[in-house]
N, C-alpha and C positions, 0 to 999 in steps of 0.2 A: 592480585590486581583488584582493585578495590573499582566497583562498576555504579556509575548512575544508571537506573534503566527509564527509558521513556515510551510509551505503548497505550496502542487502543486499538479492540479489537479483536476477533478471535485469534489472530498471526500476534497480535502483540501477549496475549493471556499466553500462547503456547511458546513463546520464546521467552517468558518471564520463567515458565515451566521449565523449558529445557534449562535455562542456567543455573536455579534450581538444584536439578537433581543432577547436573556436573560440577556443584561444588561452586558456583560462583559466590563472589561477595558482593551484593548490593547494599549497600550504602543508603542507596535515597532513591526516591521516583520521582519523574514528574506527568502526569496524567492530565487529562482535560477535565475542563468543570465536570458536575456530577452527571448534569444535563443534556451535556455532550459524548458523555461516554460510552461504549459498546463495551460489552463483559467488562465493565470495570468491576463490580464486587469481587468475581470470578479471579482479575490480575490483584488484586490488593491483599485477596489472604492467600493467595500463591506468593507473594512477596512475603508477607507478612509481618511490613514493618509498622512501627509507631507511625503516629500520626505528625510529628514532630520532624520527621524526613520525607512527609509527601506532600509534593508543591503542584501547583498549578499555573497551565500551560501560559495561563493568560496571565500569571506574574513574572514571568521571565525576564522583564527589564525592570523592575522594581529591585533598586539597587540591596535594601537591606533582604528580601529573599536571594537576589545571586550571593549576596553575602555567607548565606546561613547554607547555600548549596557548595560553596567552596568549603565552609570548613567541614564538610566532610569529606573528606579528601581524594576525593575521586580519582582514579588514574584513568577511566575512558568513558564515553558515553553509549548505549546500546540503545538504539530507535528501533520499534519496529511500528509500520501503523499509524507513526503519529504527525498528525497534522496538521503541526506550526512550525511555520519558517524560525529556525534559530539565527539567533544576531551574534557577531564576533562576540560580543561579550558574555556569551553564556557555552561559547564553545570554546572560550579561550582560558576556560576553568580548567581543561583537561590535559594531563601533559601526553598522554597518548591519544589522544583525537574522540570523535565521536563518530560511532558506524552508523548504520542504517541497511535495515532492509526494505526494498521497493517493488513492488507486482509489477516490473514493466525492464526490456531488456535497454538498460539505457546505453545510447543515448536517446533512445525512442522514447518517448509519452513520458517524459519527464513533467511532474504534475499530476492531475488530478484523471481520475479515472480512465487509467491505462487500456483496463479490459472492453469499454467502450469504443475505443479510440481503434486499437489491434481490427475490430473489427470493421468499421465504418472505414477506414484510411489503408485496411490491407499492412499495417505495420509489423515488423516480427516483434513476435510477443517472446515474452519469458521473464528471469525475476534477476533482479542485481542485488548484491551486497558492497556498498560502497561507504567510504570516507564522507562528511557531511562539511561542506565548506559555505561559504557565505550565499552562494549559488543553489536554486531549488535544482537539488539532484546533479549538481555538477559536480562533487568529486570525485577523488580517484578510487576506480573500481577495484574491488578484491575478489569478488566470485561472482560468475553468471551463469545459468540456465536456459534452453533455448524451451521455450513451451509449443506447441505446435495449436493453431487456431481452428478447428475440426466447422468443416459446411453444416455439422447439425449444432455448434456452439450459438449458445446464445449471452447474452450479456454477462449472465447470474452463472452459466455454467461454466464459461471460462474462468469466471471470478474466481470461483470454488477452485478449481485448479491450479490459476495458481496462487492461491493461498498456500496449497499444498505443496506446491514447487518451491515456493519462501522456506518455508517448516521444512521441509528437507536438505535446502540448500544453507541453510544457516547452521541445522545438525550436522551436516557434512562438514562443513568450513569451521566451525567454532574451533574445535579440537587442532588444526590446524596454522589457525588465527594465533592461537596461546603459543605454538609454537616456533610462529614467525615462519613457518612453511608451506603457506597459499603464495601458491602459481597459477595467474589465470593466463592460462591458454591462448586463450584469442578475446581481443577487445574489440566491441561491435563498430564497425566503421562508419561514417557518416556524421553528418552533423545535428541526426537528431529531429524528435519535436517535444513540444512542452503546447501542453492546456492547461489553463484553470476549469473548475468546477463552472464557471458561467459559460462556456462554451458548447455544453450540451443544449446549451437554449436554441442556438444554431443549428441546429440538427433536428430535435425530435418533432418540431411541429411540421407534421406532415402537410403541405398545400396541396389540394384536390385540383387545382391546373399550373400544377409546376410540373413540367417534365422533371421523370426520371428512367433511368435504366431499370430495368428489373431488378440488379444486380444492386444498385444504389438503395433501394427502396425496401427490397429483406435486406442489406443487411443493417437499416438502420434500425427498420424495428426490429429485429434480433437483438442487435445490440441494446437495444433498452429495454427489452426483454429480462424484468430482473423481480419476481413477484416477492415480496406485494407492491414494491414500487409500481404506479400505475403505466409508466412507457411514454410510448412516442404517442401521440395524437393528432388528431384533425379535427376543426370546429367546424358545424355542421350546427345550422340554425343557433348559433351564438353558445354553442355548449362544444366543451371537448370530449371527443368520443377517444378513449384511450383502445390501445389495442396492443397486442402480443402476439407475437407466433410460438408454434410449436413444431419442434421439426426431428427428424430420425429419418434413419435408413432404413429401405423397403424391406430389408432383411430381415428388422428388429420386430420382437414377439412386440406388438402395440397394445394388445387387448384385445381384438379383434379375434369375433366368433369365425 
């Protein structure tokens, strides 16, 4: 099976990795500007194709590049990390579909920064491996993970998590994907939520006479608790005062003489 991969990011570098060292054939990449990209050098000699098969994200409707990406004759698309909506015509290259891996148990936080959401909204968290249809994060699923959202998680520490629940839920399923033998279990019921990225705007500035719960208020700055991102803030004398928590059980060795 001859694979396009598309990825950014450390989960996209290590799923370029894993297929890789299971023998896949990648054909071609498509990656984000140079600008935009997270370990891209990292994914590109992990690939290590010609320049002449790596396209970019923001040429996807430019009819002669989808030209130049059919003829290499792709049989599936492998996403992981990557951060443009595809259009029918760049998915309709593929005669076995295009997957996707996503940090978020969908149908929950379908969109843009799941691990914020999991925690400000109380959402179950975990990661899906799914079908990529016209729909952001709406096709049909093939493997899920439940990840558990822990009271000392903060924005950054879930993140990391499930990165890691991606990276093992895509090494589990691959080997079974080739051979058309994923059965998922249980699909998550409900109808779901989706953000975009401008919705955190909503959220992080803290108002100094807005009621909140206690409850409301850690866990927003928790959740944007994500260093060196500066976090949730409050403006005070016309400046924002950025702020973070730090949190752990009483149990935990802290440093403390």
């Amino acid at each position: 099976m001859k694979i396009i991969f598309l990825g950014n990011n450390w989960v996209g570098w290590q799923v370029a990795r894993l297929l890789r060292e299971t023998g896949a054939d990648i054909v071609g990449a498509v990656l984000h500007k140079p600008e935009d990209r997270k370990f891209g050098n990292e994914i590109l000699q992990t690939l290590g194709l010609d320049e002449g098969r790596i396209f970019s994200a923001s040429s996807l409707r430019d009819e002669e590049v989808l030209s130049s990406i059919k003829a290499l004759n792709g049989d599936l698309g492998v996403s992981a990390y990557f951060g443009t909506i595809l259009k029918k015509e760049f998915l309709d290259i593929f005669p076995e579909g295009c997957i996707n891996v996503h940090p978020a148990l969908l149908p929950f936080n379908r969109g843009a920064h799941p691990n914020v959401w999991n925690i400000v909204e109380g959402s179950p968290a975990g990661v899906t491996i799914h079908y990529i249809d016209e729909g952001v994060d709406t096709g049909r699923v093939i493997a899920q993970r439940f990840v558990d959202v822990r009271p000392i998680d903060t924005g950054k520490t879930l993140y990391r998590r499930l990165e890691k629940a991606c990276l093992d839920l895509f090494e589990n399923t691959w080997p079974k994907f080739l051979e058309g033998d994923v059965k998922v279990d249980t699909v998550v019921a409900g109808t779901g939520t989706f953000h975009k990225a401008a919705d955190l705007r909503d959220i992080e500035e803290i108002k100094p006479n807005k009621l909140y719960t206690a409850r409301e208020l850690v866990d927003i700055i928790r959740a944007r608790t994500f260093e060196p991102y500066p976090g949730a803030y409050m403006i005070v004398d016309g400046k924002k005062v950025h702020m973070r928590l730090e949190l752990y059980y009483e149990d935990e060795d802290h440093g403390q003489d």
